[in-house]
C-alpha positions as CSV (number, residue, x, y, z in Angstrom):
1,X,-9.6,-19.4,-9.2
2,X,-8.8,-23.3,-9.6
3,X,-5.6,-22.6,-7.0
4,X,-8.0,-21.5,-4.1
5,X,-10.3,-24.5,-4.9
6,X,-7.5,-26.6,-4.5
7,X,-6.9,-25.1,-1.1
8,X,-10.4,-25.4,-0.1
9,X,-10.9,-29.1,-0.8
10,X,-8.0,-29.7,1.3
11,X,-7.8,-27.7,4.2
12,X,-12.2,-28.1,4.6
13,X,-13.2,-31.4,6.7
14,X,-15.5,-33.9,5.7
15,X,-17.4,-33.1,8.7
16,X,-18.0,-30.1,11.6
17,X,-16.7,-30.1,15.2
18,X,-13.1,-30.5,14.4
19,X,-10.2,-28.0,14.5
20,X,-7.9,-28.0,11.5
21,X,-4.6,-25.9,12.0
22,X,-2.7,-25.0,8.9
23,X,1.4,-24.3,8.7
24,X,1.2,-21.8,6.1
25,X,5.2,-20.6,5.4
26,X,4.5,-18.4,2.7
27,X,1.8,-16.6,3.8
28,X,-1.2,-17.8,1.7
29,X,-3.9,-17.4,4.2
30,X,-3.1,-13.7,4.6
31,X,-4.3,-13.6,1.0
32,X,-8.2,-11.8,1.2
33,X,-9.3,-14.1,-2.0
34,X,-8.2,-17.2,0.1
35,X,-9.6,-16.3,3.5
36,X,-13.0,-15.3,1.7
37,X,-12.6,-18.6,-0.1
38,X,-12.6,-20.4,3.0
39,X,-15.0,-18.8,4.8
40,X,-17.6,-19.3,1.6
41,X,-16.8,-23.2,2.4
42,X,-17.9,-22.4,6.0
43,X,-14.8,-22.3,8.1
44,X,-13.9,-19.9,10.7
45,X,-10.4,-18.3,10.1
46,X,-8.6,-17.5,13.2
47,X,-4.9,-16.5,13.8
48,X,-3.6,-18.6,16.4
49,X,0.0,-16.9,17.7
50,X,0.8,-20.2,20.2
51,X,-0.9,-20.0,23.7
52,X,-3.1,-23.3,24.8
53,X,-5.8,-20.6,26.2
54,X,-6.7,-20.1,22.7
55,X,-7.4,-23.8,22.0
56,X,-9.5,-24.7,25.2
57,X,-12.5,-23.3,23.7
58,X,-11.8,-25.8,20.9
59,X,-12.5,-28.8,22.8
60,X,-16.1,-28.7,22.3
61,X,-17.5,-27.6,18.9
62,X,-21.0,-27.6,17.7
63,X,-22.1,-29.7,14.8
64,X,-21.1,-27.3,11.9
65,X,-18.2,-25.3,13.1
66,X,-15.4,-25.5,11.2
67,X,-12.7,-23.4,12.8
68,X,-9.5,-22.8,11.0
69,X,-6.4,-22.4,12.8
70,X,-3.5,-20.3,10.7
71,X,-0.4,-21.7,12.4
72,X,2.9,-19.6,12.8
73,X,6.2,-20.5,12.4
74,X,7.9,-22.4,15.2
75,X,7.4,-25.8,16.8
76,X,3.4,-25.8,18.0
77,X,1.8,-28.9,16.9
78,X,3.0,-30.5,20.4
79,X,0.9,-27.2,21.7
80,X,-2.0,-29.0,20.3
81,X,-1.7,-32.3,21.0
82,X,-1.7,-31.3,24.6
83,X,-5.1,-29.5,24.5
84,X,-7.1,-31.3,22.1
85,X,-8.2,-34.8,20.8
86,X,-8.9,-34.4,17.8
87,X,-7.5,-32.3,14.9
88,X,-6.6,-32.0,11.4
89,X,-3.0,-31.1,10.8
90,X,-2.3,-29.7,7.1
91,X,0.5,-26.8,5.4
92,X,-0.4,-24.9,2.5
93,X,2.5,-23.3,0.3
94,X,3.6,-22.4,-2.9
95,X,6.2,-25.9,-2.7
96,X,2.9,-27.5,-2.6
97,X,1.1,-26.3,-5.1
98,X,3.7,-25.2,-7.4
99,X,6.2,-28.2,-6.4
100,X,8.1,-28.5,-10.3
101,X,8.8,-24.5,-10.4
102,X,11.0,-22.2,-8.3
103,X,9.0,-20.7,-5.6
104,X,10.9,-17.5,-5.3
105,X,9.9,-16.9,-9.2
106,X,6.2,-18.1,-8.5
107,X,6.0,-15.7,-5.7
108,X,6.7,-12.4,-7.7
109,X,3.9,-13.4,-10.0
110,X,0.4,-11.8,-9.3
111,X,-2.9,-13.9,-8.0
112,X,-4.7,-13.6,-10.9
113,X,-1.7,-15.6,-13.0
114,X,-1.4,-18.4,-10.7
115,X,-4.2,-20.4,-12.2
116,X,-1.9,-20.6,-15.7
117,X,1.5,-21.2,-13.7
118,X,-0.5,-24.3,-11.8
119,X,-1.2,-25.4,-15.2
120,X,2.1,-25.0,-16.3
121,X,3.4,-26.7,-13.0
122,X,1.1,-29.6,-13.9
123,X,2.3,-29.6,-17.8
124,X,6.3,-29.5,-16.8
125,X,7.9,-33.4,-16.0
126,X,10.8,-32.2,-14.4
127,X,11.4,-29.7,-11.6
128,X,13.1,-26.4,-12.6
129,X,15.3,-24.3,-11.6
130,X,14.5,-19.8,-10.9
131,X,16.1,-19.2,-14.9
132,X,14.0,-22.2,-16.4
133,X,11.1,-20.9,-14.0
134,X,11.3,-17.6,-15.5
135,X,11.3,-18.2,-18.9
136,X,8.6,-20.7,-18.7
137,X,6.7,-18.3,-16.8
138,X,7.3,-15.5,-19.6
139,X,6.5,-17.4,-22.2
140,X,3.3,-19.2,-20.9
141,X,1.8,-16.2,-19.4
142,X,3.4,-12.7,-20.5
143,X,4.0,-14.0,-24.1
144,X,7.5,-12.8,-23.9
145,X,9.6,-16.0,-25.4
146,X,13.8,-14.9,-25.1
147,X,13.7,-16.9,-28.3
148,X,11.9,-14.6,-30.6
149,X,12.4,-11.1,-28.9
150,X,15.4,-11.1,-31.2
151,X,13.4,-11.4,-34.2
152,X,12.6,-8.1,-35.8
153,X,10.8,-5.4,-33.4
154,X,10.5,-8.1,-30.3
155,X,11.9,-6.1,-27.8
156,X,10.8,-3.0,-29.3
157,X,7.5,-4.6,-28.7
158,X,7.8,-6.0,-25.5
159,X,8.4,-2.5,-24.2
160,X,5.5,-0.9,-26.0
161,X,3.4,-3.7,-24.1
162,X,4.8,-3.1,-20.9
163,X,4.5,0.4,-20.8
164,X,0.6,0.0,-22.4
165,X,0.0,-2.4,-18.9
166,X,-0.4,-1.6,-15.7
167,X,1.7,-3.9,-14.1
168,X,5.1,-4.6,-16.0
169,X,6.7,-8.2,-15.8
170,X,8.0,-9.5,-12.1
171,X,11.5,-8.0,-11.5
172,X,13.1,-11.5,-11.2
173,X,11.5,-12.4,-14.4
174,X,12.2,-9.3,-15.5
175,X,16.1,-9.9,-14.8
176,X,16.0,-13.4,-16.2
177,X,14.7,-12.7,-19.8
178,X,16.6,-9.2,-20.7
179,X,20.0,-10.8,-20.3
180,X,19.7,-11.1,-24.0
181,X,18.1,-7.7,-24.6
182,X,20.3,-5.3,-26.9
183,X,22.8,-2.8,-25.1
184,X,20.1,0.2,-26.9
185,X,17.5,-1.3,-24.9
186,X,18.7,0.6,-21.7
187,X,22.2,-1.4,-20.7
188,X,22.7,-2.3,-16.9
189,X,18.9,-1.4,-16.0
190,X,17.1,-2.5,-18.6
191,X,15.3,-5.5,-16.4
192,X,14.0,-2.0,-14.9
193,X,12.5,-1.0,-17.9
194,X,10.6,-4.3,-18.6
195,X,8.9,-4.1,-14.9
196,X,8.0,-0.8,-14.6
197,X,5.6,0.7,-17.3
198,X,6.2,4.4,-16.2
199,X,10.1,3.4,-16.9
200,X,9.1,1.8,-20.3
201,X,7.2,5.1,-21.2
202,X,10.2,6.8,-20.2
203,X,12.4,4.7,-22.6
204,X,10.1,4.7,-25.4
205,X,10.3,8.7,-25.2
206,X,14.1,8.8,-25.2
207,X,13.7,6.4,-28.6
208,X,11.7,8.3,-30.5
209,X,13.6,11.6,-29.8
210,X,10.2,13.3,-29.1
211,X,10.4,16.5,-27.1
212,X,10.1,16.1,-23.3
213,X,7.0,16.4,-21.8
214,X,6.1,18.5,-19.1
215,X,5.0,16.9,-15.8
216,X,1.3,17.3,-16.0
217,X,-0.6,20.3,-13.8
218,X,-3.7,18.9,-11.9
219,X,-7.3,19.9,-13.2
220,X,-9.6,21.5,-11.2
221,X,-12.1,18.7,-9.6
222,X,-15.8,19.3,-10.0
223,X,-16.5,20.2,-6.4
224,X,-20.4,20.0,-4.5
225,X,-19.5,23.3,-2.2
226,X,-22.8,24.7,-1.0
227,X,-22.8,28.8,-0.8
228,X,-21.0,31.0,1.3
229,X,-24.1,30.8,3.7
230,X,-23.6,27.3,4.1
231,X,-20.4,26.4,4.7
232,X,-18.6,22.8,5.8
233,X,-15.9,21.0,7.4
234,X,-14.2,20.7,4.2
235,X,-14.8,24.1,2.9
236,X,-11.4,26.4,2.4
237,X,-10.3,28.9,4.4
238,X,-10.6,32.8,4.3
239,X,-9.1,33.9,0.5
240,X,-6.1,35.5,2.1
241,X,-4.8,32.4,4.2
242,X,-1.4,33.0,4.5
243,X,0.3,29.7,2.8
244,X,4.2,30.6,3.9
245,X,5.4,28.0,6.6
246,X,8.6,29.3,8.8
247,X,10.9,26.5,9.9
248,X,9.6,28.2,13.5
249,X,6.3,27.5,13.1
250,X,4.2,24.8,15.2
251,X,3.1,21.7,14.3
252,X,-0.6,22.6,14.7
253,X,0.1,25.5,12.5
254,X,1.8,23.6,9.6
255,X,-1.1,20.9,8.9
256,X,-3.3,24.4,8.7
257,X,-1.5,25.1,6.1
258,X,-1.2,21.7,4.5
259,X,-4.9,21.6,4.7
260,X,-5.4,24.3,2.7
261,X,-2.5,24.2,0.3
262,X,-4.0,20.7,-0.7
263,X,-7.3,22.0,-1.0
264,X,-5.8,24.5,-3.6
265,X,-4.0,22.1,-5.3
266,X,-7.1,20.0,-6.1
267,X,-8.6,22.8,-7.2
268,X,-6.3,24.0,-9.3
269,X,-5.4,27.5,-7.9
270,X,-2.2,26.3,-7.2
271,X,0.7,25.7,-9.6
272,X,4.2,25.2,-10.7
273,X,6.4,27.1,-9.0
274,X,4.2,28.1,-6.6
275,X,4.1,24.4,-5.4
276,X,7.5,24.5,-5.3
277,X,8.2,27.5,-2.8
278,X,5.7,26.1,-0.8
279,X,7.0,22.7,-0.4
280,X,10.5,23.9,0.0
281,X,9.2,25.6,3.0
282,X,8.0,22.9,4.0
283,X,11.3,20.5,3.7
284,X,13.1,23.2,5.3
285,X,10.4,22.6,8.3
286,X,10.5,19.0,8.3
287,X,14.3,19.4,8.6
288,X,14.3,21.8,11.2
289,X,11.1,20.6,13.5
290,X,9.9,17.1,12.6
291,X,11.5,15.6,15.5
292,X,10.3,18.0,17.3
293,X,6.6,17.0,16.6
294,X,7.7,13.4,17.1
295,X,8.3,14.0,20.6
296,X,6.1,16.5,21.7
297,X,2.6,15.8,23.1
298,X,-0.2,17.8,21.3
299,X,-3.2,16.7,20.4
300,X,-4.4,18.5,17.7
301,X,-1.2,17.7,15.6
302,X,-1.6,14.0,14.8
303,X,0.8,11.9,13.1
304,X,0.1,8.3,12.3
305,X,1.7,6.9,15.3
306,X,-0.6,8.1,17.2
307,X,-3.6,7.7,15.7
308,X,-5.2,4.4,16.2
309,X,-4.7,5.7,20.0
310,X,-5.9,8.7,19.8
311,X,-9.1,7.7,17.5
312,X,-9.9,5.2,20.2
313,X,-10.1,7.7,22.9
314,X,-12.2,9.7,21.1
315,X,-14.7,7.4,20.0
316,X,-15.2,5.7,24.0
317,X,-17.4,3.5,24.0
318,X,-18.7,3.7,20.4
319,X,-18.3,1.4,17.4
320,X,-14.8,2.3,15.4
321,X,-14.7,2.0,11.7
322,X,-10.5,3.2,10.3
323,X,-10.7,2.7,6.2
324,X,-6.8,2.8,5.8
325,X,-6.1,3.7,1.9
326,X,-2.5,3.1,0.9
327,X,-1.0,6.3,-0.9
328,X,-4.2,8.0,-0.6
329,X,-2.7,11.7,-0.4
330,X,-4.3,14.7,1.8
331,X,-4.7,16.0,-1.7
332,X,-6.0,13.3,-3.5
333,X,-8.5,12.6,-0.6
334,X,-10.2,16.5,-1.5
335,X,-11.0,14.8,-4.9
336,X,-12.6,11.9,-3.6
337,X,-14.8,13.1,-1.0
338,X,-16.1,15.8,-3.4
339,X,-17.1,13.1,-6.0
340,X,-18.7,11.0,-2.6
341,X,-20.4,14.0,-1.8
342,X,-21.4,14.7,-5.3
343,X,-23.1,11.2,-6.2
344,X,-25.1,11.1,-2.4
345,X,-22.7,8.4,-1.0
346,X,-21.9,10.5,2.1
347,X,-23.3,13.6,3.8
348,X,-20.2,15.7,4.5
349,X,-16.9,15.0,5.8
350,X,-14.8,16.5,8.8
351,X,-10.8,16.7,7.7
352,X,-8.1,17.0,9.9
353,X,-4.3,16.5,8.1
354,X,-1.9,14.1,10.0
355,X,2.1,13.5,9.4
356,X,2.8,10.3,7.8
357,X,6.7,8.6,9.1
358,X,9.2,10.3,6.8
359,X,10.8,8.8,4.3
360,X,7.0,8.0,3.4
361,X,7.0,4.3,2.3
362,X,4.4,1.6,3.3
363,X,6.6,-0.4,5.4
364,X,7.5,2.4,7.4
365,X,4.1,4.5,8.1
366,X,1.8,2.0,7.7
367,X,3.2,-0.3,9.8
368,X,2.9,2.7,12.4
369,X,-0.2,3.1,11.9
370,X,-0.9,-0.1,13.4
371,X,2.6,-0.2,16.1
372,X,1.6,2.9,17.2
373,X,4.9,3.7,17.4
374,X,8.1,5.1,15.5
375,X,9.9,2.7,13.6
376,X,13.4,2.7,16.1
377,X,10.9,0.9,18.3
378,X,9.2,-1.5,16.2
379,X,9.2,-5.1,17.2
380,X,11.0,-8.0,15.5
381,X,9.8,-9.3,12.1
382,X,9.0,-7.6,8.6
383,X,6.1,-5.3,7.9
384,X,2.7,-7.9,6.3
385,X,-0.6,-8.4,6.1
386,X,-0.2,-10.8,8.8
387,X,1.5,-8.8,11.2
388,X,-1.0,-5.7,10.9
389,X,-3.6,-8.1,11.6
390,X,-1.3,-9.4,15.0
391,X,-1.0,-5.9,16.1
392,X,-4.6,-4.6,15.6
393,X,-5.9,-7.9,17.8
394,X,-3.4,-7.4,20.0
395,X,-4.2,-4.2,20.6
396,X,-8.0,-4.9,20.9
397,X,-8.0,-8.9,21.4
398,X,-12.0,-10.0,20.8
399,X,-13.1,-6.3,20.5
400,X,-10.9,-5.7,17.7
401,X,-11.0,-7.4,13.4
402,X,-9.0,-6.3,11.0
403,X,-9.8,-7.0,7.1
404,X,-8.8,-6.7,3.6
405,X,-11.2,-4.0,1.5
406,X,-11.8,-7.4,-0.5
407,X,-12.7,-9.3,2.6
408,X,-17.1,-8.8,2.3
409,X,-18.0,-11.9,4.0
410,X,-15.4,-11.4,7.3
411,X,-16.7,-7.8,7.0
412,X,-20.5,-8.4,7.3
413,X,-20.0,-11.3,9.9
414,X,-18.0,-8.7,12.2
415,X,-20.3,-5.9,11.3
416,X,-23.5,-8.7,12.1
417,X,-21.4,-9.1,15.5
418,X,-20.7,-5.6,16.0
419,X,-17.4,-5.9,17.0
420,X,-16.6,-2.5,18.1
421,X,-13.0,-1.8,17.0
422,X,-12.9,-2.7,12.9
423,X,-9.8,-1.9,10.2
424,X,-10.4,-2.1,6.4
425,X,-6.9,-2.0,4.4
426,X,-7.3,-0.5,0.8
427,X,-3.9,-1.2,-1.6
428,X,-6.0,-0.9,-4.9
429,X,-5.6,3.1,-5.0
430,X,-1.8,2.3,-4.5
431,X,-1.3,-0.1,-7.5
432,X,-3.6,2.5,-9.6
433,X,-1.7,5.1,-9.1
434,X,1.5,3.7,-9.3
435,X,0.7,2.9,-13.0
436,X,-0.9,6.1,-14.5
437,X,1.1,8.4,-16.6
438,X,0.9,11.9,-15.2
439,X,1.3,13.3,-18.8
440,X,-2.5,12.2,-19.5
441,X,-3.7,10.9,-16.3
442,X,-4.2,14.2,-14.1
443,X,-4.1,12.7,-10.5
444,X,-7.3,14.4,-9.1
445,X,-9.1,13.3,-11.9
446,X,-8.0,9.4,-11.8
447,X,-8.6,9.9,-7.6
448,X,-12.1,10.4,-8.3
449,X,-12.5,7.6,-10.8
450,X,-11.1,5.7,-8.3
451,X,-13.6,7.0,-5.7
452,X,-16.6,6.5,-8.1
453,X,-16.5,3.1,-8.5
454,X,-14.4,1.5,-4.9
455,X,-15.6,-0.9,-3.0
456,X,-15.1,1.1,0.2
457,X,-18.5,2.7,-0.9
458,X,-20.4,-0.6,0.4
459,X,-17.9,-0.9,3.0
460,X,-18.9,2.8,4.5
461,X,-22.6,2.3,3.7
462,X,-22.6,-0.6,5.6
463,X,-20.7,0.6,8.6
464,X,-23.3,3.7,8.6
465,X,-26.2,1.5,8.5
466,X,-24.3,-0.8,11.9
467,X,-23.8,2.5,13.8
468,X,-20.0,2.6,13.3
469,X,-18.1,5.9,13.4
470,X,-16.6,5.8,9.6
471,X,-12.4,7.1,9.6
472,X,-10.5,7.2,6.4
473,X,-6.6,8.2,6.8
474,X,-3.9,6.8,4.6
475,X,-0.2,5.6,5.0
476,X,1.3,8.2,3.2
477,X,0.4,10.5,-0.3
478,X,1.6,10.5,-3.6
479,X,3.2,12.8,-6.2
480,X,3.8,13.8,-9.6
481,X,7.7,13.4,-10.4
482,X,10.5,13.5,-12.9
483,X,13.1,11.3,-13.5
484,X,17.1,12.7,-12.8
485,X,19.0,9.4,-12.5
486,X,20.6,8.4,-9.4
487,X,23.5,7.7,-7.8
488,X,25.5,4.1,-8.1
489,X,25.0,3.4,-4.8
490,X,21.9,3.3,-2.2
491,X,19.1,1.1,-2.6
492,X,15.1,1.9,-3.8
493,X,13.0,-0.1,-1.7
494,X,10.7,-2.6,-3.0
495,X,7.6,-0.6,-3.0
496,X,7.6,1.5,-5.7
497,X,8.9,4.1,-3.8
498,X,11.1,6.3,-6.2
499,X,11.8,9.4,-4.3
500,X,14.4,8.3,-1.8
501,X,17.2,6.0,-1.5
502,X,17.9,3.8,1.4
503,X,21.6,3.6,2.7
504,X,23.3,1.5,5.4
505,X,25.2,4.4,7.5
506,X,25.3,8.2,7.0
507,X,29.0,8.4,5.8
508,X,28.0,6.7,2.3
509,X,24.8,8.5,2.4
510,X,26.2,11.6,3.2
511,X,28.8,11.3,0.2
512,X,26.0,12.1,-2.4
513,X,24.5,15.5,-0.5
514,X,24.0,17.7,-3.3
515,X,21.5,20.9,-4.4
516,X,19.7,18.1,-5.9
517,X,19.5,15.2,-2.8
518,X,18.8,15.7,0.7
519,X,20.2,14.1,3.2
520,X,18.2,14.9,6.2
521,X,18.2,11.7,8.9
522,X,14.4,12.4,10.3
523,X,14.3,11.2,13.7
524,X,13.0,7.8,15.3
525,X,14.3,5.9,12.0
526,X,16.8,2.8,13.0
527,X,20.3,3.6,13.1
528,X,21.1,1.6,9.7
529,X,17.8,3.4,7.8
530,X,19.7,6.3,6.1
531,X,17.6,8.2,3.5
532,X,18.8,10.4,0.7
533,X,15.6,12.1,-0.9
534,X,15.5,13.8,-4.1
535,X,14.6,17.8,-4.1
536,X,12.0,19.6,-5.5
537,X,9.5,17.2,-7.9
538,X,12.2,15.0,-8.9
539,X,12.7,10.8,-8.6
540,X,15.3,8.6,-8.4
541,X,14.7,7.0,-12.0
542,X,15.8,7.3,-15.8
543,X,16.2,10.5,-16.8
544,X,12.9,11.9,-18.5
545,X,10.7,9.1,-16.9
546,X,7.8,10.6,-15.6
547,X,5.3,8.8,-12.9
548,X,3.4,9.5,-9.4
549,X,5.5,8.1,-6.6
550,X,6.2,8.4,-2.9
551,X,8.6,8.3,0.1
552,X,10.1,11.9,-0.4
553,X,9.7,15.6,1.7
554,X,6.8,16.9,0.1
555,X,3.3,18.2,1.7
556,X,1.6,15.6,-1.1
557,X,3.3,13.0,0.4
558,X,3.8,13.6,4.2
559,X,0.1,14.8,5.2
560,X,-2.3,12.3,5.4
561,X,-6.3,12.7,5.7
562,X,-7.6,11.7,9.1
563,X,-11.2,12.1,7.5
564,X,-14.5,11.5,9.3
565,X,-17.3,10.8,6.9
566,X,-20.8,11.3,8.2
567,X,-24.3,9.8,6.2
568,X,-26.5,11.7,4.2
């Protein structure tokens, strides 16, 4: 892409043996295209948080090292100019290579559009403001000009598009453009419609007066299970495995139970309302123990809090490899390691289940995966890239790298160095998933697509051939859901995340308890993190819009694999 280029011709010296720090505001460098960029050109990407002890060893560089310094906010250049000589001082951000268009609209846009909007920076005389931003933006690279969606079926259209794509337009373009949509469009929310494609499909449903479709039933996946006489780690347990779950029972007990409940999901066995005694059984146990589990110490019932600690004990001295796959479900996961084990790319695989934080959204459980610790206590500053990349060195320092699935090159130099504790982050499964319509895309089916054809397959291959221990878990799962509306109040978070609502204190929160919302407070959330979560297989969305979402009570979305995967 011409926009990394640019970066790279001016953040790369003329010559080795000189350290070039980079102020980077926005975040670009955390971007896996741009860091593999750079380190293609030859330059060493480092995080530098501030200390001089970090720059000492930048006093004398060989000929061709080309160490890049990613700079955080704060006043630091004085830092260097104590230490060192000689350095190159530059800031990359989207002001400076976007410096005609709004930056908050440029933002929303995805990476592979930016190449067009430069171009369109570069075609514009004047600077604009976030409306004119937007409409340029819609017309130049989502072909949706406010001046002709008026004309004849233009919006109608527009929506069909959207709900064709996997990704919709940006929200604040989104917002910007459907100011002038018709009232039959979807009135206050119809921005909604035109950045969400499971929303648009939900819309375009509603228009033609079609019959509602049921939320679709999972197929059985094609599964490699060798005969009774030679069973695995992943094989199911005895046929009469009781699935009930008490609000009594132990924490050890209930991922049992989630184990094999998933397994019969995948399969098949396991249907409608079945899934729904099951997993109001399990609500009622989340409700009545999850704290509980929070604070107890067992072992052998792991929740993602815990894990990076407990994963590091086991493995002692040995070589770590965690594969962390956002919304990668305990149940989706029994998909794709029977289509790994299917087409050779692993031996077997050993599964233990894990709790994801509830509500189960990225920015909560991920992040813990990496804090190690329930969100009450998380340090200061918002859940990134960046920041799991802070917490994993600072947990490890030089023993530990953490990496984009993208990021190849940093990945073979750290597997070439064998540095012992590594972390691969996988978001593709997320955005996938997020944009599949359960009515024809069966979930266990699209998991192992997914599964045939990931990247993480080199990424494992390679960590078995550099001795590493190879750990897939996930942040949280995913699930099949219905739209019911949703209150006027409370707030969906910004990740997709359509099964709970996010309120500022329990007595607005608690206002909308119903048969139909929970509103349960789980334990070690901050005091001004207030859930309401739908019941049952429902979403907060339009009414008759039907998607796979997250960050709600059930087993699909609260139990996580913690999955060892051994070579053939």
């Amino acid at each position: 892409m011409k926009w990394i280029d640019a970066i790279v011709n001016i953040l790369k010296p003329d010559f080795g043996s000189v350290a070039t720090f980079c102020e980077d505001p926005d975040g670009i460098l955390d971007m896996p295209d741009v860091r593999e960029a750079l380190r293609a050109a030859g330059m060493r990407v480092v995080d530098w948080d501030g200390p001089d002890a970090a720059l000492r060893p930048l006093q004398d560089l060989a000929e061709g090292d080309m160490p890049l310094l990613a700079v955080p906010d704060g006043p630091h250049r004085h830092v260097a100019q104590g230490v060192l000589q000689n350095y190159a001082w530059h800031s990359v951000s989207i002001g400076s290579l976007f410096g005609k268009l709004s930056n908050e609209i440029v933002r929303s846009v995805p990476l592979a559009h930016w190449d067009k909007v430069r171009a369109l920076n570069g075609a514009t005389r004047v600077p604009q403001n976030a409306d004119d931003t937007a409409t340029l933006i819609a017309r130049a690279v989502y072909r949706a000009d406010p001046l002709f969606l008026g004309v004849g079926d233009g919006w109608l259209t527009l929506l069909q598009d959207v709900a064709k794509a996997e990704d919709g337009l940006p929200l604040p373009i989104a917002q910007v453009i459907s100011r002038g949509a018709p009232e039959w469009l979807g009135g206050d929310d119809r921005a909604e419609l035109l950045a969400e494609p499971a929303a648009a499909r939900g819309a375009l449903a509603v228009l033609k007066g079609g019959p509602k479709r049921e939320t679709a039933e999972p197929s059985p996946v094609q599964s490699d299970r060798r005969p009774e006489a030679e069973p695995t780690e992943d094989e199911p347990g005895p046929a009469g495995f009781d699935a009930r779950i008490e609000p009594s029972d132990n924490a050890e007990r209930v991922l049992q139970v989630g184990l094999e409940y998933c397994r019969r999901v995948a399969e098949g066995t396991l249907v409608g309302d079945a899934r729904l005694e099951v997993n109001a059984q399990f609500r009622a146990w989340v409700e009545a123990s999850y704290g509980l589990m929070l604070s107890s110490y067992n072992p052998l019932a792991l929740r993602v809090s815990n894990l990076v600690e407990q994963l590091d004990r086991e493995t002692g001295e040995g070589r770590l490899l965690l594969i962390v796959v956002d919304g990668l479900g305990l149940a989706a996961w029994q998909a794709v390691q029977s289509r790994w084990r299917q087409d050779a790319k692993i031996g077997r695989a050993q599964t233990r289940a894990a709790f994801a934080i509830v509500p189960t959204i990225t920015s909560l459980s991920r992040r813990a995966i990496f804090e190690g610790r329930p969100p009450s206590q998380f340090g200061q500053g918002n859940h990134t890239p960046r920041l799991e990349r802070e917490l994993w060195a600072r947990r490890f320092g030089g023993g530990g790298a953490y990496f984009a699935s993208s990021e190849m090159q940093g990945l073979k130099d750290a597997f070439a160095r064998a540095v012992p504790r590594l972390a691969v982050v996988d978001t593709d499964w997320d955005r996938i998933v997020h944009s599949l319509d359960p009515g024809y895309h069966p979930l266990f089916e699209s998991a192992s697509g997914w599964a045939a054809k990931t990247g993480l397959l080199e990424t494992i291959a390679r960590g078995f051939d550099a001795g590493y221990r190879v750990v897939i878990t996930a942040d949280h799962g995913q699930v099949a859901c219905t739209g019911a509306g949703r209150p006027v109040s409370g707030e969906l978070t910004d990740e997709r995340s359509r099964r709970v609502l996010l309120f500022p204190n329990p007595t607005l929160r608690d206002s909308f308890i119903s048969d139909r919302y929970s509103g349960h407070q789980p334990p070690g959330l901050p005091p001004s993190c207030c859930p309401l979560f739908c019941v049952g297989f429902d979403s907060f969305d339009r009414p008759d819009v039907f998607c796979y979402s997250h960050g709600g009570l059930s087993i699909e979305e609260v139990l996580v694999p913690v999955a060892e995967v051994f070579a053939r």
